[in-house]
MARBA-3410 file (N, C-alpha, C, O; in Angstrom, 1 decimal):
145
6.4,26.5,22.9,6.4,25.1,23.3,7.3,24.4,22.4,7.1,24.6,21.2 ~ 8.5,23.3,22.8,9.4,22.5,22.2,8.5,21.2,21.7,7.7,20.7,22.5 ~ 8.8,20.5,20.5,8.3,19.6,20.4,9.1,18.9,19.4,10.1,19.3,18.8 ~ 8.4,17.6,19.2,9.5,17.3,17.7,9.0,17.6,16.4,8.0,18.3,16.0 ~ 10.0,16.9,15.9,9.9,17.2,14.5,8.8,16.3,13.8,9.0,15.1,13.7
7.7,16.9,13.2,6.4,16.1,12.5,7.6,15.9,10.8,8.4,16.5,10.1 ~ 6.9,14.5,10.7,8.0,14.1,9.5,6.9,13.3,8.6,5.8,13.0,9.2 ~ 7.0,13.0,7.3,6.3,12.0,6.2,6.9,10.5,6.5,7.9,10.3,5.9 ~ 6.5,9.5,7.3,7.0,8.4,7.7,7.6,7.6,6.7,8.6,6.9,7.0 ~ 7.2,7.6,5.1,7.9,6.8,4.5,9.2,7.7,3.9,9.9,7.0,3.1
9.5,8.6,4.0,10.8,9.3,3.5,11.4,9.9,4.6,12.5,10.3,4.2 ~ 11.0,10.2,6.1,11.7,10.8,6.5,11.6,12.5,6.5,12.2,13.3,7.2 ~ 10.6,12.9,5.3,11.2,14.6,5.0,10.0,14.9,6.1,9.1,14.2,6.5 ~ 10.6,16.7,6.7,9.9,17.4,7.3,8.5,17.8,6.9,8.5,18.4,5.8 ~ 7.2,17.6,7.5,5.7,18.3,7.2,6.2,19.4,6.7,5.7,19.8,5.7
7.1,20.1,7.3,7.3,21.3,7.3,8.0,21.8,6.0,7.3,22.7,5.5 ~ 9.0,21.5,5.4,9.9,21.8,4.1,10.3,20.0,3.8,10.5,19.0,4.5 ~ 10.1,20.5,2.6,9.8,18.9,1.7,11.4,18.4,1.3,11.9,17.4,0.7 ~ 12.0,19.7,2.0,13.8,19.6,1.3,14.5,19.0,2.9,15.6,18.5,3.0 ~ 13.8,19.1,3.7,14.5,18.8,5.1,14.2,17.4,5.4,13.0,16.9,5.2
15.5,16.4,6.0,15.2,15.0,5.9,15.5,15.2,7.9,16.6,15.5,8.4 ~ 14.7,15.0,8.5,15.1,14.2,9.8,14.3,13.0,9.9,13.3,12.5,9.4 ~ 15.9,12.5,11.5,15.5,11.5,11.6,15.9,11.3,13.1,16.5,12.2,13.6 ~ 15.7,10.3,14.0,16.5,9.8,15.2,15.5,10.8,16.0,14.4,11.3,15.6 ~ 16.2,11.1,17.1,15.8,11.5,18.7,14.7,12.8,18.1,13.6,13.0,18.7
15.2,13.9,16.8,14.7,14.7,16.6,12.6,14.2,16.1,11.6,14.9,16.5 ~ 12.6,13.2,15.6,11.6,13.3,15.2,10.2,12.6,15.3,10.0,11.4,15.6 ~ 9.2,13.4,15.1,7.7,12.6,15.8,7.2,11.7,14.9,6.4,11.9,14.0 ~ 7.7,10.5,15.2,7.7,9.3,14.2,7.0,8.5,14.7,7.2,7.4,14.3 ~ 5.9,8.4,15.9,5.3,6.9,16.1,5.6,6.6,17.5,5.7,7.1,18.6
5.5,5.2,16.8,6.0,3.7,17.8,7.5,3.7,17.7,8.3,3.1,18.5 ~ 8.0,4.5,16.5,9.7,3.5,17.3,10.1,4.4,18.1,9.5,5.5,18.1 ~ 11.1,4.2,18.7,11.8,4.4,19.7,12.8,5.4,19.4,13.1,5.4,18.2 ~ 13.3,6.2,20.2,14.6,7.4,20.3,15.6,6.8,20.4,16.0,7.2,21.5 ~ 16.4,6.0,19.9,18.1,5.2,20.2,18.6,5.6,18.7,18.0,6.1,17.7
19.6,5.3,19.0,21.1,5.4,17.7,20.6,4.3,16.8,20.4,4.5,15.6 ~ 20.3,3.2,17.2,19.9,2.1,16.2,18.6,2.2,15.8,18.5,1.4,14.8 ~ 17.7,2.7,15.9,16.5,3.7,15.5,17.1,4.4,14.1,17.0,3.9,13.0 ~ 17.8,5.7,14.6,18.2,6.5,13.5,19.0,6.1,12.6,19.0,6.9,11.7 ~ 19.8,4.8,12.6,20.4,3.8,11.9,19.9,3.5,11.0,20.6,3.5,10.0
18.4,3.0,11.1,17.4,2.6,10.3,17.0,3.1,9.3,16.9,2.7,8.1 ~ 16.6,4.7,10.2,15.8,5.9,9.6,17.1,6.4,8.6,17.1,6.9,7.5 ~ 17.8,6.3,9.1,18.8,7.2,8.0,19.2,6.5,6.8,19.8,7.2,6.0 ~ 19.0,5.1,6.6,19.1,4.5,5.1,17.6,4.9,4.8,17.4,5.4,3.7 ~ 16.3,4.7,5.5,15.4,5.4,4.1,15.6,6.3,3.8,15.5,6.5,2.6
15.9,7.4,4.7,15.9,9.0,4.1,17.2,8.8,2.9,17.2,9.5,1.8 ~ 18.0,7.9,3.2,18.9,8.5,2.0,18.6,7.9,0.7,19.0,8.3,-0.4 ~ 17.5,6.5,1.0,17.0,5.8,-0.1,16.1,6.7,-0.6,16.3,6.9,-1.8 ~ 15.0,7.4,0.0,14.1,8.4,-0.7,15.1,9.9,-0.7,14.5,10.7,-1.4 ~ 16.4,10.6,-0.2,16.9,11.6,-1.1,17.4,10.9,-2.9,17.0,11.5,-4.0
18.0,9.8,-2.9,18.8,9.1,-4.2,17.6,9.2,-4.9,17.6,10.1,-5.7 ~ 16.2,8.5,-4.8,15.1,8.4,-5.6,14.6,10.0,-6.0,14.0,10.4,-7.0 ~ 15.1,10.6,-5.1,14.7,12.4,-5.6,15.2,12.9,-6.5,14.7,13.2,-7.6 ~ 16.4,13.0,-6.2,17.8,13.6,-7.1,18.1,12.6,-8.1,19.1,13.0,-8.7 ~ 17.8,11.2,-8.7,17.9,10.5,-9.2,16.7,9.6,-10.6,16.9,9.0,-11.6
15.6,10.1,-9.7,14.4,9.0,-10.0,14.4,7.6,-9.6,13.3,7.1,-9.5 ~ 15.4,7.0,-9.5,15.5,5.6,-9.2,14.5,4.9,-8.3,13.8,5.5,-7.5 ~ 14.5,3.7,-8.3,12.9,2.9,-7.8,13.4,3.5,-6.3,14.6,3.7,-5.9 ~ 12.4,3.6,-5.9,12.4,3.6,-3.9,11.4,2.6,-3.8,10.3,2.5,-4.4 ~ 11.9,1.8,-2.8,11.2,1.0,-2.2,10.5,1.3,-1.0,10.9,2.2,-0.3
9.5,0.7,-0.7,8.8,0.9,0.6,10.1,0.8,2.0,10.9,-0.2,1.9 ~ 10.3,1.4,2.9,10.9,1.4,3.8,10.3,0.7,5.2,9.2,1.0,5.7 ~ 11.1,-0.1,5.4,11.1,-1.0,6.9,12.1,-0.8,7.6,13.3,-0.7,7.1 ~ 11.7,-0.7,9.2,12.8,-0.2,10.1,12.7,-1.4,11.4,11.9,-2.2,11.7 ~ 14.0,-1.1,12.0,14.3,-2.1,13.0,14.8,-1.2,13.9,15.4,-0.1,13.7
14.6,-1.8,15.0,15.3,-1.6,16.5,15.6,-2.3,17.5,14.8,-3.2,17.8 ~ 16.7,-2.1,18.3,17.4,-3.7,19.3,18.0,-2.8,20.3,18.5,-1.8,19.8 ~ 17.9,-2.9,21.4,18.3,-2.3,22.5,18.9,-3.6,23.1,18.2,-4.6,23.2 ~ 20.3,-3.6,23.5,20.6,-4.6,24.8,20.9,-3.8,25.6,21.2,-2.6,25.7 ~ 20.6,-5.1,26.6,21.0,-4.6,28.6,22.2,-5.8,28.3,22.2,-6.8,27.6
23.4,-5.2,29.2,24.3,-6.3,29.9,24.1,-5.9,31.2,24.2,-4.9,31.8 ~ 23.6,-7.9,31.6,23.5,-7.8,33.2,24.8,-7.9,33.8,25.2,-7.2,34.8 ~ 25.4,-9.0,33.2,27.5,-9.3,33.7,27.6,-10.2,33.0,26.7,-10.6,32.3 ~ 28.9,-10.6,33.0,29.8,-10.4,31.5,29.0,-12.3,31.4,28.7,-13.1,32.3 ~ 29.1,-12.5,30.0,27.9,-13.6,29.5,26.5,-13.3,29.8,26.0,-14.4,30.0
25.8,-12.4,29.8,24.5,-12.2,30.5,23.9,-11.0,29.9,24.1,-9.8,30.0 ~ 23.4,-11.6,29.2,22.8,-10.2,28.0,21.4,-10.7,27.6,21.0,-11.8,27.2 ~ 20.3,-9.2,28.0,19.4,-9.5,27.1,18.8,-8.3,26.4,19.3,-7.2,26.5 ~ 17.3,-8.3,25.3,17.5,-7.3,24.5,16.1,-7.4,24.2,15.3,-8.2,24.5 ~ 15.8,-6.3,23.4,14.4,-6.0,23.6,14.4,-5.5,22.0,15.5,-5.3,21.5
13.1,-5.3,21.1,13.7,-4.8,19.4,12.3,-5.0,19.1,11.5,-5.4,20.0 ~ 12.0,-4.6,17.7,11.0,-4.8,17.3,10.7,-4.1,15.5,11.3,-3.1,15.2 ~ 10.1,-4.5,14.8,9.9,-4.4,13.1,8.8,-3.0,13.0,7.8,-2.7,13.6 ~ 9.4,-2.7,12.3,8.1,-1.1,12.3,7.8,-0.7,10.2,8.5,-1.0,9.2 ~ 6.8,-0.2,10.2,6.7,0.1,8.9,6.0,1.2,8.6,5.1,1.3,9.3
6.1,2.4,7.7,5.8,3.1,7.5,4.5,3.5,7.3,4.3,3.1,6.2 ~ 3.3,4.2,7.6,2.1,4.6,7.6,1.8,5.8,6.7,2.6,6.5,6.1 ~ 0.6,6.0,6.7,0.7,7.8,6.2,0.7,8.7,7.5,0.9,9.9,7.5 ~ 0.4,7.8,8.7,1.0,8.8,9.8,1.4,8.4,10.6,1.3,9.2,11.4 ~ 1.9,7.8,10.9,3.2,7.6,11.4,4.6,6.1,10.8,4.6,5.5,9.7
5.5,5.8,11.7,6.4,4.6,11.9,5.9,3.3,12.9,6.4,2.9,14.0 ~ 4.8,2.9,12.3,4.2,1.8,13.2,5.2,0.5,13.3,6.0,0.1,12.5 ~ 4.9,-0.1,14.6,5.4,-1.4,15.2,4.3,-2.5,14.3,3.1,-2.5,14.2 ~ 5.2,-3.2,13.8,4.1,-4.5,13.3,4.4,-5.8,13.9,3.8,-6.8,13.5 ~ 5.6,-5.9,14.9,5.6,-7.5,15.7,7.3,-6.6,16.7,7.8,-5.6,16.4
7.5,-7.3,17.6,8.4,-7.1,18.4,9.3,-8.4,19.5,8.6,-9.4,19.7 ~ 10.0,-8.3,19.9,10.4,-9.4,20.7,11.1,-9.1,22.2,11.3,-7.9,22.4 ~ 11.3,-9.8,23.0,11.9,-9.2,24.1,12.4,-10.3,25.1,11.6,-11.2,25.3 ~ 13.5,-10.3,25.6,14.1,-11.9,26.2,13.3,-11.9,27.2,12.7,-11.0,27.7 ~ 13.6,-13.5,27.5,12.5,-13.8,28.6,13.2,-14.2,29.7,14.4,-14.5,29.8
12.0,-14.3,31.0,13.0,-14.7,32.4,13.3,-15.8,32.2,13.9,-16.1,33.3 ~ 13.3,-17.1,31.4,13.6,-18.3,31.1,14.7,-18.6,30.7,15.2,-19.7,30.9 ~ 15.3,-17.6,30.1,16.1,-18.5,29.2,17.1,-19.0,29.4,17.7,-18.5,30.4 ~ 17.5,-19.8,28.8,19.1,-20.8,29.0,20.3,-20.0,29.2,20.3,-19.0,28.5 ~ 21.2,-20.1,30.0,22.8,-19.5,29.8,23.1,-19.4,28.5,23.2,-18.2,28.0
23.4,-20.6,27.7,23.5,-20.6,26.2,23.1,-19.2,25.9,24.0,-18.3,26.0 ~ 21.8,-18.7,25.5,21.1,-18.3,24.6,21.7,-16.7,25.4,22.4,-16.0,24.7 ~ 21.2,-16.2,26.8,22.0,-15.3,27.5,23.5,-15.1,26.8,23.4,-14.1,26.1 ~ 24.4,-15.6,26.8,25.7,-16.1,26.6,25.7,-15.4,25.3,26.4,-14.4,25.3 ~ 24.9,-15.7,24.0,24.8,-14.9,23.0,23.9,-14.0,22.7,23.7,-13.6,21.6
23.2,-13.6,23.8,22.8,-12.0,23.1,23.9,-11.5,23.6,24.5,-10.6,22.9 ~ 24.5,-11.7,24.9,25.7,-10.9,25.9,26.7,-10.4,23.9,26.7,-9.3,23.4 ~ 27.2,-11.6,23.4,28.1,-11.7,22.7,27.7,-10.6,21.4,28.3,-9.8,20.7 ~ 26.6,-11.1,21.4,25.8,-10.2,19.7,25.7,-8.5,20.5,25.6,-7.5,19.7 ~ 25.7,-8.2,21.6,26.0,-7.0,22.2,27.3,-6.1,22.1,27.5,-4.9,21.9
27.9,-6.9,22.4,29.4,-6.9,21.7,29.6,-6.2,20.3,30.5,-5.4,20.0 ~ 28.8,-6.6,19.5,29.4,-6.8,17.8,27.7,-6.5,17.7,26.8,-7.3,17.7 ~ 27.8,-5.0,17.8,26.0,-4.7,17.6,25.5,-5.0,16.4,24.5,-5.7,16.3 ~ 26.2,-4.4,15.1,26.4,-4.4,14.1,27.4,-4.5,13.1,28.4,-3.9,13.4 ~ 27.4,-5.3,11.7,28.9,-5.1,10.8,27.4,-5.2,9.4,26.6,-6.1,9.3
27.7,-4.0,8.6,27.0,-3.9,7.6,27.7,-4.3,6.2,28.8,-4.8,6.3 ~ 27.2,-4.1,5.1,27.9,-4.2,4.0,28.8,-3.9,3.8,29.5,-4.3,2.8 ~ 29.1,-2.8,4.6,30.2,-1.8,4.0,31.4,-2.0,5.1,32.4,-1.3,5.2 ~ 31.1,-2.9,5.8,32.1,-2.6,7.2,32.1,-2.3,8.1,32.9,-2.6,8.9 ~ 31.0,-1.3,8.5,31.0,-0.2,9.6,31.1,-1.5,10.5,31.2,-2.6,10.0
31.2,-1.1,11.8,31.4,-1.8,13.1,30.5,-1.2,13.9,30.6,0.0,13.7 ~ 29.8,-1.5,14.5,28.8,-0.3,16.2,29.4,-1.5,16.9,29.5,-2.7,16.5 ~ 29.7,-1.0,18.1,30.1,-1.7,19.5,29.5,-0.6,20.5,29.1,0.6,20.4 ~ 29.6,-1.9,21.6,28.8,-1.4,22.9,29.8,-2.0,23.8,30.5,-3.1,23.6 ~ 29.9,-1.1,25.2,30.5,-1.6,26.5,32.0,-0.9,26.6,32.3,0.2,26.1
32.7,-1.7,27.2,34.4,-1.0,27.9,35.2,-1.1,26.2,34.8,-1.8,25.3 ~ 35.9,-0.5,26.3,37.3,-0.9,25.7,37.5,-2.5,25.5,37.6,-3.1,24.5 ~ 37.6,-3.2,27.1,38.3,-4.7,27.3,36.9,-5.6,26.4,37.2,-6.6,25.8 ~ 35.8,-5.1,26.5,34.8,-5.6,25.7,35.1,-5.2,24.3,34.8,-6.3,23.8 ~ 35.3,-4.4,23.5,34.9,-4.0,22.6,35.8,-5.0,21.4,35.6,-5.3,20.3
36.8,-5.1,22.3,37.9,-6.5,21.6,37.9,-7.2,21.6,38.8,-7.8,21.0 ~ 36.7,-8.0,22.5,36.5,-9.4,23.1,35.7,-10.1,21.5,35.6,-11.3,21.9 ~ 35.2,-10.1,20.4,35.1,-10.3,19.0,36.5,-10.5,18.1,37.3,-9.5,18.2 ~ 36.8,-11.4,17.4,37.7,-10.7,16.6,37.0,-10.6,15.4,36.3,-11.3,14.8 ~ 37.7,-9.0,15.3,37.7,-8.2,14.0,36.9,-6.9,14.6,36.5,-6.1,13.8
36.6,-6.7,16.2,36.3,-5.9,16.5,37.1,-4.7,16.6,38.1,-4.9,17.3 ~ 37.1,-3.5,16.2,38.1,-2.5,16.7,38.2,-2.3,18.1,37.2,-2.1,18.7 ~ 39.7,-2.4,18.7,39.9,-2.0,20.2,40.0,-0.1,20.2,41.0,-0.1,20.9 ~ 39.7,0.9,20.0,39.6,2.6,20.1,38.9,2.7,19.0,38.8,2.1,17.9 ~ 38.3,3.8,19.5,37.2,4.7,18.5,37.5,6.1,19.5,36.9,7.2,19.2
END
């Protein structure tokens, strides 16, 4: 029988070998969710609880996030996410959000745009979502990957 990977929620390491770190689609973590921005998350604590291994340095308690958008057409974005925290068994959800059938063009208009430019972290990285002709529609977005 295939199953996932049972893991220690606040570091990420395998039940199984205390030296193995997964994270993302592989692992049976809970409430959060299987996406790229999931393992996004998960992969700065795992690397925050490897550095604290190999290092001793303070580790902090780990909190995770997740954002899914939909584009419906072009200005027309909405998105679903939610805050998760670590348990002794599992990656629990502790509040969440989700757009609503209400909302203004305006506010539409920028999740469309924050869809665009998923992410830019400390270091630079870029995540983009959609065509090529979108992915340049930000400046400072990269046009190829």
């Amino acid at each position: 029988m295939r199953s996932w990977c049972p893991i220690v929620p606040a570091t990420l390491q395998s039940q199984m070998d205390e030296n193995i770190h997964v994270l993302g689609d592989a692992t049976q973590n809970g409430d959060m969710p299987k996406s790229a921005y999931s393992a996004n998350s998960q992969a700065k604590a795992a690397a925050m609880a490897i550095r604290h291994a190999l290092t001793s340095s303070r580790a902090f308690k780990p909190r995770f996030s997740n954002t899914c958008w939909s584009l419906i057409s072009t200005d027309n974005g909405v998105k679903v996410g939610a805050s998760y925290v670590a348990t002794d068994e599992k990656i629990a959800k502790v509040d969440g959000f989700i757009s609503q059938n209400n909302e203004d063009d305006a506010l539409r208009k920028q999740t469309y745009e924050e869809s665009l430019l998923v992410r830019r972290d400390y270091h630079g990285y870029v995540w983009v979502t959609g065509t090529n002709e979108l992915r340049g529609a930000l400046e400072g977005a990269p046009r190829d990957f």
